[in-house]
C-alpha positions as MATLAB code, in Angstrom:
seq = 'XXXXXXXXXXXXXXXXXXXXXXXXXXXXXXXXXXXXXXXXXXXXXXXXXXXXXXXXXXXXXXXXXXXXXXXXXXXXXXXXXXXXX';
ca = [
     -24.655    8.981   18.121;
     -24.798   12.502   17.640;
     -28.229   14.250   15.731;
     -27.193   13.142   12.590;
     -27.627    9.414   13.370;
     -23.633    9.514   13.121;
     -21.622    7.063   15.302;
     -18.989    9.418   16.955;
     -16.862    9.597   19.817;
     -16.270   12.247   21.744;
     -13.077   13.092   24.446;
     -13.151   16.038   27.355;
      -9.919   17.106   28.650;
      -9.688   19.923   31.357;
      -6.757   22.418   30.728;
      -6.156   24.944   34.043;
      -5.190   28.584   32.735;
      -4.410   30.837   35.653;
      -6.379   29.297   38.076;
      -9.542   28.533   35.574;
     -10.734   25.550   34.308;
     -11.209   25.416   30.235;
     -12.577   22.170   28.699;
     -11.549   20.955   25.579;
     -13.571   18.925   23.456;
     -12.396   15.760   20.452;
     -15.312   14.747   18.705;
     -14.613   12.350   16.050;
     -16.141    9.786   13.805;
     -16.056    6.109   14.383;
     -14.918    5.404   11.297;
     -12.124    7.964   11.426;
     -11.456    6.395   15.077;
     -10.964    3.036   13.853;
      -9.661    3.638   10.344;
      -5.624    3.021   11.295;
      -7.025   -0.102   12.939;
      -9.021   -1.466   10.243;
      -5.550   -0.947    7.544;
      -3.607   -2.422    9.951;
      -5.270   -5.712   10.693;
      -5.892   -5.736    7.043;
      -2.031   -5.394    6.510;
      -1.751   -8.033    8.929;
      -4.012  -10.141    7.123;
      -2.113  -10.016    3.960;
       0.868  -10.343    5.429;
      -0.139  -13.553    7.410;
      -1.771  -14.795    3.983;
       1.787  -14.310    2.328;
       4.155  -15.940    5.011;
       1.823  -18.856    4.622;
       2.195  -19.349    1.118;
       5.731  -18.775    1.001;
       6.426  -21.545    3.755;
       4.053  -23.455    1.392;
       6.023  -23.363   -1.314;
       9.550  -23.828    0.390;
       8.213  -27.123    2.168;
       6.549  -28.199   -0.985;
       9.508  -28.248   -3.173;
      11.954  -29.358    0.006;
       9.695  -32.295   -0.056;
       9.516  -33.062   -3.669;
      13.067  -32.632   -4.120;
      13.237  -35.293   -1.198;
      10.670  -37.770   -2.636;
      12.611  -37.415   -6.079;
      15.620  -38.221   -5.302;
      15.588  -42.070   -5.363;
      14.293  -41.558   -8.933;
      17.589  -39.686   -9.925;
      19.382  -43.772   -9.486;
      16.800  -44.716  -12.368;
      17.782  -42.269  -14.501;
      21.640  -43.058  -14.199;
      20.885  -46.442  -14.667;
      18.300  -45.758  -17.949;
      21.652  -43.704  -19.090;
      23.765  -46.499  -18.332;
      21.677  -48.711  -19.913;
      21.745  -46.634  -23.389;
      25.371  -46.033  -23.339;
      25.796  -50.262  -23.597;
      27.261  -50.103  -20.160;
];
């Protein structure tokens, strides 16, 4: 935390020029540090929300297509039946 009561980090890197040691200095929020994170886990989220309902769906419908099928025989029949056949 820095005086502000901010949560920051902060990164040193030594850089040699001609024999002499110059320090450079990254100071940078924690919520700038872990904003790329933060979307990205979110995108993940959504992402992992979608698949899910989208294999949902597909096994859903595979399966009522399956469990409907032996009705498709009463239907020929109930046609069958009204033609006089």
């Amino acid at each position: 935390m820095n005086e502000h009561g901010q949560r920051r980090r902060e990164y040193y890197y030594p850089i040699d020029m001609e024999g002499s040691t110059w320090w450079t200095r990254l100071s940078i929020s924690h919520q700038d540090y872990s904003k790329e994170v933060d979307r990205l886990r979110n995108v993940g989220i959504v992402a992992g929300f979608s698949t899910g309902i989208l294999l949902l769906h597909l096994h859903a419908s595979l399966l009522i297509g399956y469990f409907l099928k032996p009705l498709q025989k009463v239907v020929e029949v109930g046609k069958a039946i009204r033609r006089g056949f």
